[in-house]
Phi, psi and omega in degrees: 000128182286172169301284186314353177261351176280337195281307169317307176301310184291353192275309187276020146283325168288306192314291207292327180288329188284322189294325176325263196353282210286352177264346176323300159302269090080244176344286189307318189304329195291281175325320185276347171293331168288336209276114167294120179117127175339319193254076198268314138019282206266346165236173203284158200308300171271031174281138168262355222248126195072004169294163187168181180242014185324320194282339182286341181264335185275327161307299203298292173336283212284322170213143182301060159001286170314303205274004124306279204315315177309321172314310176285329186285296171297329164312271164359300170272335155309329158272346158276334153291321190283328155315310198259320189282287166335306202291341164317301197286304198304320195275333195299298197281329177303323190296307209230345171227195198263094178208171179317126172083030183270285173342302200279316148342288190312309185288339174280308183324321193251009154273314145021294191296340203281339197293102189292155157343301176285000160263353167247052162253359176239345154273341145338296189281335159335305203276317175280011190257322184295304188278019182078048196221349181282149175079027194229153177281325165302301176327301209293314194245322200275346185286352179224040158277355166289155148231106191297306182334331171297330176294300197282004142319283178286332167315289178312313185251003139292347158291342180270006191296171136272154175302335166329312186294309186289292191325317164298345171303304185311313150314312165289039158076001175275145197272179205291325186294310186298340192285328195302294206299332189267304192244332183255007186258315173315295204313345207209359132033254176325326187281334167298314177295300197305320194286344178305280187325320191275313163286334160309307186309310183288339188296318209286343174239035164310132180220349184292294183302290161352275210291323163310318183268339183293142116216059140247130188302328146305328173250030175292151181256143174333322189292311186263311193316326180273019178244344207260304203299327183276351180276321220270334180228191180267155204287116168291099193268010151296311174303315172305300171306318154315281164350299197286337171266004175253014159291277251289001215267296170327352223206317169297314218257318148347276158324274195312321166316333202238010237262305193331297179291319201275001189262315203282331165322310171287334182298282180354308193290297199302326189284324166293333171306000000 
């Protein structure tokens, strides 16, 4: 057996164990949402015996489900426009030009990133208390509908557009929103899907900010319905489990609408890497 085919077996005995691992959970969470009945536990992983969809109907009853998932669904999609669009125009000007006061923009921009969440959330909730906005769908999604990472995403990889391209734009008489939208945005294609994905992922599974501005039961997100629901009876993990897989289906069809763009984006990185 030569070297590379021995290189070759072992890479893809890792590959096949990482993948186990990661699809594993996944599976079982998927199964034990069929299993009807207490003894969710107790039985082997592929038993078929007693499936149904019971538990997805004893959820969907018991609490408005749908209208978290729609919550979460909109949260989402609002942070992922005001993200990739700010973050497009901010990384364009961190990226191609020049002015007074850039250096110091930039350095708030990456303390920003440094910041957690949890330490500017009670003047954060303060402010947004101030403008009437708690229990409001404005409260629940715009104060953390930004995601600044998303600046410094797109910084990096609009320097890397050549400058050639704009300048010719420029020559041809277009102004900076058409060169961004026209010419530096095809170009970065990918990067725009991974910060869609990636902001989609954190909005959708935020549970701190939610939950501090929410307590009306109608504007709750999947994250706290699904926390109200395991406080509020004794734990159904069946039940849990359903909930949980009709989260991941959204967040799954995403991703894959987008899986294309999000590969090419990683070959990309490595071949310049």
């Amino acid at each position: 057996m030569t070297r590379a085919r021995r290189n070759r077996i072992v890479a893809l005995t890792v590959l096949g164990i990482a993948t186990a691992i990661t699809v594993y959970p996944i599976v079982w969470m998927t199964m034990a949402s069929l299993r009807v009945g207490p003894d969710v536990f107790g039985q082997s992983l592929f038993s078929t015996a007693g499936l149904g969809i019971g538990n997805y109907v004893s959820a969907l009853a018991a609490r408005p489900f749908l209208l978290y998932l729609l919550n979460s669904v909109l949260a989402s999609g609002i942070s992922v426009a005001v993200t990739v669009v700010v973050g497009c125009l901010a990384g364009y000007s961190f990226a191609k030009f020049r002015y007074r006061g850039a250096g110091v923009f930039w350095l708030v921009v990456l303390a920003s990133i440094m910041i957690p969440q949890e330490t500017i959330v009670i003047p954060l909730f303060l402010q947004v208390h101030a403008f009437g906005w708690t229990n409001t769908y404005a409260g629940l999604i715009l104060p953390t509908a930004f995601n600044v990472v998303g600046v410094f995403i797109f910084r990096q990889a609009i320097r890397g557009v050549p400058d050639d391209f704009i300048e010719a734009a420029r020559i041809d008489g277009a102004s900076e929103p058409r060169i961004l939208f026209s010419v530096v945005l095809p170009m970065i294609a990918p990067t725009l899907v991974v910060v869609a994905v990636l902001t989609f992922n954190l909005t959708w599974n935020s549970y701190l900010w939610p939950l501090i501005v929410v307590s009306d039961d109608q504007l709750r997100t999947l994250p706290l319905g699904m926390a109200a629901f395991q406080r509020s009876f004794n734990t159904q993990y069946g039940q849990v489990m359903a909930v949980s897989v009709l989260g991941t289906v959204p967040t799954l069809l995403f991703f894959l609408s987008l899986q294309r763009y999000f590969l090419e984006s990683a070959v990309a990185a490595g071949i310049k890497g």
